[in-house]
N, C-alpha and C positions, 0 to 999 in steps of 0.2 A: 407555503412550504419554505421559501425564501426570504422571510421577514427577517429583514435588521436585527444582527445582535452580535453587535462589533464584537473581536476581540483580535488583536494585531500587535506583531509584532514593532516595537515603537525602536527599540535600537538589539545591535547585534554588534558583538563582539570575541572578535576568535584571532586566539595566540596558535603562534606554531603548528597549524594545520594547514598540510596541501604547502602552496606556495607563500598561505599568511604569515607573513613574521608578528605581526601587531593591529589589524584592522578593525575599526571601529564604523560603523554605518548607522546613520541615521532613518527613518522612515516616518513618510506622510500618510496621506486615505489615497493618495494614488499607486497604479500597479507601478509595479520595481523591475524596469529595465535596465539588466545586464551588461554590457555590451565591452567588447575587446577582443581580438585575436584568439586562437586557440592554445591555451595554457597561460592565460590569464589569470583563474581563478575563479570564471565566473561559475561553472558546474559546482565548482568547492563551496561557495556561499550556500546553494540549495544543497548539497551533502550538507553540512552545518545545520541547516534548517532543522531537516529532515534526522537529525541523530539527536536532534532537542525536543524532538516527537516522537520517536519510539528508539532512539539510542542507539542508533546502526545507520550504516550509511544505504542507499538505497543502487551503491555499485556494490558488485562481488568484491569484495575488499577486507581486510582485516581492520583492525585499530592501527597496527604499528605502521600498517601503510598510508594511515591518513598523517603520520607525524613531521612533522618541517624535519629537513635534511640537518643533522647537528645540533639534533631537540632529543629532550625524555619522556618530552609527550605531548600535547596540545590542551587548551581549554576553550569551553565555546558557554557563551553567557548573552543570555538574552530579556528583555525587559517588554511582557507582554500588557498591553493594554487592556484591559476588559471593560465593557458599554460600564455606562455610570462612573466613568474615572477611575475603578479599583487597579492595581497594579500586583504581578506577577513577574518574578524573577526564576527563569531555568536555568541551572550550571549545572554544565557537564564538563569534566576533567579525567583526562587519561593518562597515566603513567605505564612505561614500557613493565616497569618492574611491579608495583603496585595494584595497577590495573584501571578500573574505572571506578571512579565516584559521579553519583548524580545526587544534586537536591536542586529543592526549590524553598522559595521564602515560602511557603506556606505548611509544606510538611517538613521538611527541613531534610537527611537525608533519607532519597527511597531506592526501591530498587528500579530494574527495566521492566518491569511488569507492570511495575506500581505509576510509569511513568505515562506507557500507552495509555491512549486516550487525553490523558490531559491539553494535548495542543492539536487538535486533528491535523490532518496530514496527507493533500495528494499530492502526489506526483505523477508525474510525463517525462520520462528519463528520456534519452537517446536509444538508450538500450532496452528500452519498451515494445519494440515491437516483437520482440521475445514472448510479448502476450498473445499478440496472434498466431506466430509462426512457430513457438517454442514448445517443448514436452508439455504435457499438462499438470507437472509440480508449477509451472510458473504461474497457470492460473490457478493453480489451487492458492495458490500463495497470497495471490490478488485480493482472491473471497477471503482469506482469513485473516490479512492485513487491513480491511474495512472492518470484516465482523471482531475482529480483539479490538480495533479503537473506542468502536461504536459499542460492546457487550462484555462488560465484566465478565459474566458466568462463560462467555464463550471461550475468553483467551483462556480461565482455571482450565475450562476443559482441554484447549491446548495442550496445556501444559501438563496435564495431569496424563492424557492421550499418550504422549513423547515420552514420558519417564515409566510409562506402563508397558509402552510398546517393547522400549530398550531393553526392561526387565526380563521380558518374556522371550523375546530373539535369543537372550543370552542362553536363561534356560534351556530352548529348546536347541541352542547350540550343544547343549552339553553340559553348561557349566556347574548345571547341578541336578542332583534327582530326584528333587525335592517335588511329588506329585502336587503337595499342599499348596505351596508354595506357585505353582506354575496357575493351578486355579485359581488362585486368589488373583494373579494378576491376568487371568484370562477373563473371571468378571469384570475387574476393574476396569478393564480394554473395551470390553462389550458395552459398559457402562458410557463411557465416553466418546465412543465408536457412536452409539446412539444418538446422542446428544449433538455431538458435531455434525451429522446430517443431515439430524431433522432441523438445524437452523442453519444450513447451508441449504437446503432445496428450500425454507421458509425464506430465507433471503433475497432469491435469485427469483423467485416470484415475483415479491415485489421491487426487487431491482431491476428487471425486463422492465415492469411499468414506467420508471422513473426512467429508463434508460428508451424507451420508445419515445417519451414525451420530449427527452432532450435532443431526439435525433429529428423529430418534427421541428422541433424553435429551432436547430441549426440545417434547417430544410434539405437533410440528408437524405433524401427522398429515394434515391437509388441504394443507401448503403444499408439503414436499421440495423444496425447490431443487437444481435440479441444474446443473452448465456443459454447453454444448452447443458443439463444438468444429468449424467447417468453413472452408475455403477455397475462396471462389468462384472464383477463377483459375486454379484446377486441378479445380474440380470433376466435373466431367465426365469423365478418365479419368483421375485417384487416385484407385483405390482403396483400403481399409480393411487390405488383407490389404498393403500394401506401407509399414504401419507396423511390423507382424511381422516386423522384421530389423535388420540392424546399423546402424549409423549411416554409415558409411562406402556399404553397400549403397545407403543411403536416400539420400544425398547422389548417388551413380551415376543412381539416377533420377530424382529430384528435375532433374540436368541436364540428362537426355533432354527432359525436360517443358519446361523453359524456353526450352531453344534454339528451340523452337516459335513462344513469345510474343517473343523479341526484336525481332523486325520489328516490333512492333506497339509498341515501346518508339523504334523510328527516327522512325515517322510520326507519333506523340506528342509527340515531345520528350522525356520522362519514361517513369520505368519503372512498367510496370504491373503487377509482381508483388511478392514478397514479404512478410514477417508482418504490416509495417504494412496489408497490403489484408485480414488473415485477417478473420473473423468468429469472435466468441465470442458466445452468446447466454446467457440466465439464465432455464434453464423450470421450470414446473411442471405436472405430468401430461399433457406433450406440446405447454404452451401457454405463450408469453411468460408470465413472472411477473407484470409489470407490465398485462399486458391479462386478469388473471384471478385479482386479488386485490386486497382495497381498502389503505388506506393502512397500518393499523395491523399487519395483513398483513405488507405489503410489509416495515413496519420489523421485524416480528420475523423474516422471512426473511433481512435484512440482518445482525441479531444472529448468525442463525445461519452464516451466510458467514463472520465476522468471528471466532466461535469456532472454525471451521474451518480458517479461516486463521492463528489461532493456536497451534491444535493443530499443524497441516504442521509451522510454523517452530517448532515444541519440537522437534520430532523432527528437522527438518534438519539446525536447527542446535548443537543439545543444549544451547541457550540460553533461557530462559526470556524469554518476549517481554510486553512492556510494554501493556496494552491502555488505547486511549482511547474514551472515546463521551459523544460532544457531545452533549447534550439528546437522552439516550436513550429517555427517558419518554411524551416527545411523542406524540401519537397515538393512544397505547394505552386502554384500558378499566382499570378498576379490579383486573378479575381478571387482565389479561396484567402489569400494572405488579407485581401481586404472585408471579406468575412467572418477570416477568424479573427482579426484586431477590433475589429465592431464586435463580437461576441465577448472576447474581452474585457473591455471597457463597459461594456454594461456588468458583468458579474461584479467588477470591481466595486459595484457601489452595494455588495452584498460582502465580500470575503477581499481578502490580501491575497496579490498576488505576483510575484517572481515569474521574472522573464530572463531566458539567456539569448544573444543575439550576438553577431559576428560586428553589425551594425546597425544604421536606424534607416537604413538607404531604401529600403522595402516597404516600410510604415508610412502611411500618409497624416496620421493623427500623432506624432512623436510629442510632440506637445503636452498631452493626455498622459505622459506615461513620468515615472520620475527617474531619471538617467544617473548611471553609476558605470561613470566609466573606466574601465582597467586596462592598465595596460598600453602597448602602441597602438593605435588602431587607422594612424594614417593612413595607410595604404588601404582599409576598406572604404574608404569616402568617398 
């Protein structure tokens, strides 16, 4: 599942974004440690990364708030290496007034849809453990920020889902009384309502598998993360056994189901079904992870998620995916920080990976890693 098939970013360069005036950064086959004081820029590097993989930052954040203070916009350009020595160029460029441009030297300009997937993409934010403790739009978000890297037809149906959905809220607001009109985009809904669940519950199957195997090699023996997959609006009669079939089948009853709720979408206003209402939960031995492990915990559950979803998108996509994590150390004890830095350094010889640290003061293998330092950082020495 982890077999070699380089592809890495070899340099990175970003104007006018965050605290960058001008920064150009080189990379080896070693992980990419971070390190400087808080408001350094080291977060901003993986936001960079991560907006040359699916064109958004991975904080709640706008574009104009990613732009240097006395700037019109930012640009971020990067020079990916792929196994065999071929070369790939990403440029992304933002203007307050103009807006975003993305191309690359191979298609030349695309859009953000066209863009996902081409450089896979985890992350381990700080503000990640909004996965275990947050609403469940943020794990919804999780599943379908993996499944649009890894699955063309998933993100259309994304996309097709969100512009169906909109259509139809409006109508049933009011905005028109166009019966034709509402049904047309009531199949279309149904249609991709389908589609998006039966490869979010196919997903999340075999991503438990992937995600148990990883939480054995990092001998999380107490924690096992697993996803937990339900839909309240149908729970009551979907059953289990009416995932065991075609998609086409699934979509047949999937519409029996619904025609039921639609009344209940007239005297709303709004529709009451669909992926955006599913539930996905994050447990461990039967019980929220987050109500049944302390923090340090939690983060190395998060690591293991994050190697999970790794591994998926090598496999999906027979691309080798880029991983980030922001102030990964955080929390941890002396003995997990030396676990997870050995668990590190072995992935490194599969995938590229970004590290953010305050310093090197915790790592006993510093050596191993390739250092970029920003900023004052005397005082953490």
């Amino acid at each position: 599942m982890d077999a070699p098939s380089p592809m890495k970013i070899a340099q990175l360069d970003i104007e006018n974004f965050r605290c960058h005036q001008n920064s150009s950064l080189r990379f080896g086959t070693q992980p990419v440690l971070l390190i400087g004081p808080n408001g350094a820029g080291k977060t901003s590097i993986l936001e960079a990364i991560n907006i040359l993989a699916v064109s958004k930052s991975f904080l709640p954040v706008t574009d104009d708030d990613l732009v240097a203070r006395g700037s019109d916009g930012y640009r971020i350009r990067a020079r990916i290496v792929h196994d065999l020595g071929t070369e790939l160029e990403v440029r992304i460029e933002y203007n307050r007034t103009q807006g975003k441009r993305i191309s690359t030297s191979a298609t030349g300009q695309c859009s953000a849809q066209e863009l996902i997937g081409l450089l896979p993409c985890v992350v381990l934010a700080s503000n990640q453990r909004d996965l275990l403790v947050g609403e469940p739009a943020v794990r919804r978000a999780f599943v379908d920020r993996i499944l649009a890297q890894s699955s063309a037809s998933y993100k259309h149906a994304l996309w097709r889902h969100r512009t169906a959905l909109r259509q139809r809220n409006r109508l049933l607001a009011g905005f028109s009384s166009s019966s034709a009109e509402l049904d047309a985009w009531t199949d279309e809904l149904i249609t991709m309502t389908a589609e998006i669940l039966w490869k979010r519950n196919q997903f999340i199957e075999e991503f438990n598998q992937i995600l148990s195997r990883t939480a054995e090699q990092l001998h999380l023996s107490t924690i096992q993360p697993l996803l937990n997959y339900s839909i309240p609006w149908l729970e009551e009669e979907f059953q289990p056994t009416h995932w065991k079939t075609t998609l086409d089948n699934f979509h047949s009853l999937l519409q029996h189901q619904i025609t039921k709720i639609l009344p209940l979408d007239r005297e709303r206003l709004s529709t009451q079904w669909g992926p955006q209402r599913d539930h996905i939960t994050i447990i461990t031995n039967g019980h929220t992870i987050a109500s049944s492990t302390s923090q340090g915990q939690q983060k190395l559950a998060l690591y293991a998620l994050k190697i999970a979803e790794a591994r998926y998108l090598h496999t999906a996509t027979d691309r080798t995916p880029i991983i980030l994590l922001d102030d990964v150390f955080s929390d941890l004890d002396a003995r997990n920080i030396r676990r997870l830095e050995e668990s590190i350094l072995e992935r490194s010889s599969q995938w590229q990976l970004f590290l953010t640290a305050p310093s090197t003061h915790s790592l006993s293998q510093q050596e191993q890693f390739t250092l970029v330092t920003l900023g004052n950082i005397e005082r953490f020495l």
